[in-house]
C-alpha positions as CSV (number, residue, x, y, z in Angstrom):
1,X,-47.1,11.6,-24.7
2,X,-44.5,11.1,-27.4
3,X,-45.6,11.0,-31.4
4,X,-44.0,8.4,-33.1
5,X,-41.7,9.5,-35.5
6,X,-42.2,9.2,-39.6
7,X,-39.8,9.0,-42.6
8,X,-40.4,12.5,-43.8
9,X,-37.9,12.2,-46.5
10,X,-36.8,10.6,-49.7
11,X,-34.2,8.1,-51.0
12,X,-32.7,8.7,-54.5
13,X,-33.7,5.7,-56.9
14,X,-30.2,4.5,-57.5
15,X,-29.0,4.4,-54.3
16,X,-32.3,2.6,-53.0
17,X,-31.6,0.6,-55.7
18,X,-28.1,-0.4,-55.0
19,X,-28.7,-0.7,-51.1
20,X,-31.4,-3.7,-52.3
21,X,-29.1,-4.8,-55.2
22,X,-26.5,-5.5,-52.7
23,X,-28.5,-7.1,-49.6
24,X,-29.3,-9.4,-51.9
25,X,-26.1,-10.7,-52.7
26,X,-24.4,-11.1,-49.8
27,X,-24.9,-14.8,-49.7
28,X,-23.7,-15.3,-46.2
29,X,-23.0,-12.6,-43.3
30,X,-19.3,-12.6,-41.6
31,X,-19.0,-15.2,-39.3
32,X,-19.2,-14.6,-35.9
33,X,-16.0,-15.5,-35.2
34,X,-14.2,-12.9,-36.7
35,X,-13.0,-10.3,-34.2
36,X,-13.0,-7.6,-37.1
37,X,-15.4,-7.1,-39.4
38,X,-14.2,-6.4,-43.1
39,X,-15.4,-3.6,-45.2
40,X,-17.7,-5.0,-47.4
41,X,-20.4,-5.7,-45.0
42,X,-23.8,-5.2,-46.5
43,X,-23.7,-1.1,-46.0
44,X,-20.3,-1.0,-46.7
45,X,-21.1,-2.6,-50.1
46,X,-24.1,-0.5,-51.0
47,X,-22.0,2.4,-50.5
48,X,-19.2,1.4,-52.6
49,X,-22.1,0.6,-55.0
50,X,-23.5,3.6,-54.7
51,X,-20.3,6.1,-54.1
52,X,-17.2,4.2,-55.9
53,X,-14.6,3.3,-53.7
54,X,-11.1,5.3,-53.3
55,X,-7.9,3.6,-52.6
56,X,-4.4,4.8,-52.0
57,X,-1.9,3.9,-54.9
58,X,0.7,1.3,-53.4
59,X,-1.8,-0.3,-50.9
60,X,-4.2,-2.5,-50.7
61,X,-7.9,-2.8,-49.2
62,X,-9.9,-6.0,-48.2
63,X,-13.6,-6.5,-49.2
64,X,-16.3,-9.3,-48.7
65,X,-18.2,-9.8,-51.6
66,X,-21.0,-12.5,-52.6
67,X,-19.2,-15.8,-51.8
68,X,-20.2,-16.8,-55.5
69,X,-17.8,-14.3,-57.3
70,X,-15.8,-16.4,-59.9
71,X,-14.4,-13.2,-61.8
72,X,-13.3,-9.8,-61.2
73,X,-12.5,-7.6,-64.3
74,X,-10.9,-4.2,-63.8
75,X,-11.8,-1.7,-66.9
76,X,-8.0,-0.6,-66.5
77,X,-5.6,-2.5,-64.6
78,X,-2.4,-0.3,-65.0
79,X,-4.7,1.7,-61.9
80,X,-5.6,-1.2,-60.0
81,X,-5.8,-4.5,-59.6
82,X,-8.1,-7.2,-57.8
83,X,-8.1,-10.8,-56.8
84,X,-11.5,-12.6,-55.1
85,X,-10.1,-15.0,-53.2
86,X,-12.1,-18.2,-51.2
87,X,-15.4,-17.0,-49.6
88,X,-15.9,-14.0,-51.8
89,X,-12.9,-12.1,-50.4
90,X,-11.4,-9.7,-52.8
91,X,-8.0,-7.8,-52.3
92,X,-8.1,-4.2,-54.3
93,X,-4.7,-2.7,-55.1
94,X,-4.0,0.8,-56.1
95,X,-1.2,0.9,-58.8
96,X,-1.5,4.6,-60.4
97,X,-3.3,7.5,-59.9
98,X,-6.6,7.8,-62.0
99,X,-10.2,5.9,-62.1
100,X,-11.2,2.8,-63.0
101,X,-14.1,0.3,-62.9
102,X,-14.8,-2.8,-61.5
103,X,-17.2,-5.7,-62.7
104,X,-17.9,-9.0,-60.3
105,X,-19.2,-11.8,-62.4
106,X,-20.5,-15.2,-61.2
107,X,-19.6,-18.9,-62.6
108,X,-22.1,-18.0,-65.6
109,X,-20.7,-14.8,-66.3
110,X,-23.2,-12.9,-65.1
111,X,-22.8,-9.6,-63.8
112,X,-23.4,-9.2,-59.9
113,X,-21.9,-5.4,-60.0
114,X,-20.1,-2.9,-61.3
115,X,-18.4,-0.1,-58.7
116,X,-16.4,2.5,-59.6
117,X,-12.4,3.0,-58.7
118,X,-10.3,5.8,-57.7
119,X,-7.0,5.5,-57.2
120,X,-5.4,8.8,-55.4
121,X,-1.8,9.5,-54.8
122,X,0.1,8.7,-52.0
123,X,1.0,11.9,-50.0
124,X,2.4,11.0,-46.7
125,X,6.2,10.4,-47.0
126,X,6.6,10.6,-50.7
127,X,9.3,13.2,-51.9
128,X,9.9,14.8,-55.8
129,X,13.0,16.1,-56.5
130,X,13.4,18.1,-60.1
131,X,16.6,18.4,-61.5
132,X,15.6,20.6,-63.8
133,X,13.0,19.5,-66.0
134,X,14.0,15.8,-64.4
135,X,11.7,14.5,-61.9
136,X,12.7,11.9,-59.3
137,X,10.2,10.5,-56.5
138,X,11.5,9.0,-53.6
139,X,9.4,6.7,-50.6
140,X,10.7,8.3,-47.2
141,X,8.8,6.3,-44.3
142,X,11.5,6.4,-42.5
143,X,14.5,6.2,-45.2
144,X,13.9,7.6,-48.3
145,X,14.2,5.1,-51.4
146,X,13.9,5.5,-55.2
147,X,10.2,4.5,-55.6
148,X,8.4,3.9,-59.1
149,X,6.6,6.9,-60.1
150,X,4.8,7.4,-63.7
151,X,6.2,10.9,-64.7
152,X,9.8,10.2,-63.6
153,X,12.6,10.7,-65.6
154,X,13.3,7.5,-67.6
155,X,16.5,6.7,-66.7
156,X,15.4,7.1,-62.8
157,X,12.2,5.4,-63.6
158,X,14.2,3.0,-65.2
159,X,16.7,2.0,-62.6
160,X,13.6,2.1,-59.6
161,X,11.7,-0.4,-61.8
162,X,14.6,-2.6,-62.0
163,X,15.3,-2.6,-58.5
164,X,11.6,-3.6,-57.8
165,X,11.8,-6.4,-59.7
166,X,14.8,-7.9,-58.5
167,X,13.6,-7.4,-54.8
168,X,10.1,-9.1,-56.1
169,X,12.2,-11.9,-58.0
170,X,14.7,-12.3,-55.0
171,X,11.4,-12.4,-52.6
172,X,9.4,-14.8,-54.4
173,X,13.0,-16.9,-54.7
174,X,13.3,-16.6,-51.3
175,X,16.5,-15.2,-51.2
176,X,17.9,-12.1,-50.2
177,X,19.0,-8.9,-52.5
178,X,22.3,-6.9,-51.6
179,X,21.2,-3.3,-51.1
């Protein structure tokens, strides 16, 4: 004969809280027909609630939030930025290194929640060079490139943030940049 089994523990307040705060405002579940579920399912949303989400500087992560978002603000967005798009989809950039928060408001500007944002370096093909007190930071997946980098020397920091913009401006043009 089995004994059936009984909670024997406890759930801290807050994150009981948050779990409930954010069932209630997913307003609709992913559709069936996606083949991949995005984060920001109701557990994924409580946790981010709960925990804060981390992000890696120079990329971007895809959320579902309550499909009546109307406004994102970011408490610093020199660290990251966000857009909600159409169904309560919001794209979450990481721009520096640091923490930040985020606030979802509706139509009425009322708040729906607050989650805090860490934005952490990106380690994996990313190489400093000091020339003397100089520092340099260059992208090497699978090339390296000058990449912007707060804390770079200024004329190096300089020249990368130029480059940037003239790739984003020749992009957005729809023309091509000579190299």
């Amino acid at each position: 004969m089995t004994t059936p089994h009984r909670f024997q523990g406890w759930i801290p307040a807050p994150r009981l809280a948050a779990a409930f705060a954010a069932m209630a405002l997913i307003a609709a579940p992913v559709s069936a027909a996606a083949e991949t579920q995005l984060a920001g399912a109701p557990a994924d949303l409580a946790a981010a609630m709960a925990q804060g989400m981390t992000i890696t500087m120079d990329q971007a992560r895809v959320m579902r939030l309550p499909a009546h978002v109307a406004t994102l603000v970011i408490g610093n967005p020199l660290i990251a930025d966000a857009t909600v798009q159409r169904g309560g989809i919001m794209v979450l950039t990481g721009k520096s290194v640091g923490s930040t928060n985020l606030i979802a408001l509706d139509g009425r500007g009322e708040q729906l929640l607050t989650l805090q944002v860490r934005v952490r370096a990106q380690n994996d093909s990313v190489v400093q060079v000091y020339r003397g007190v100089d520092r340099e930071t260059y992208s090497c997946s699978p090339t390296c490139e000058r990449t912007i980098a707060v804390g770079d020397a200024k004329a190096f920091f300089e020249t990368a943030l130029g480059n940037s913009r003239s790739r984003d401006g020749a992009a957005s043009a729809g023309t091509a940049t000579p190299r």
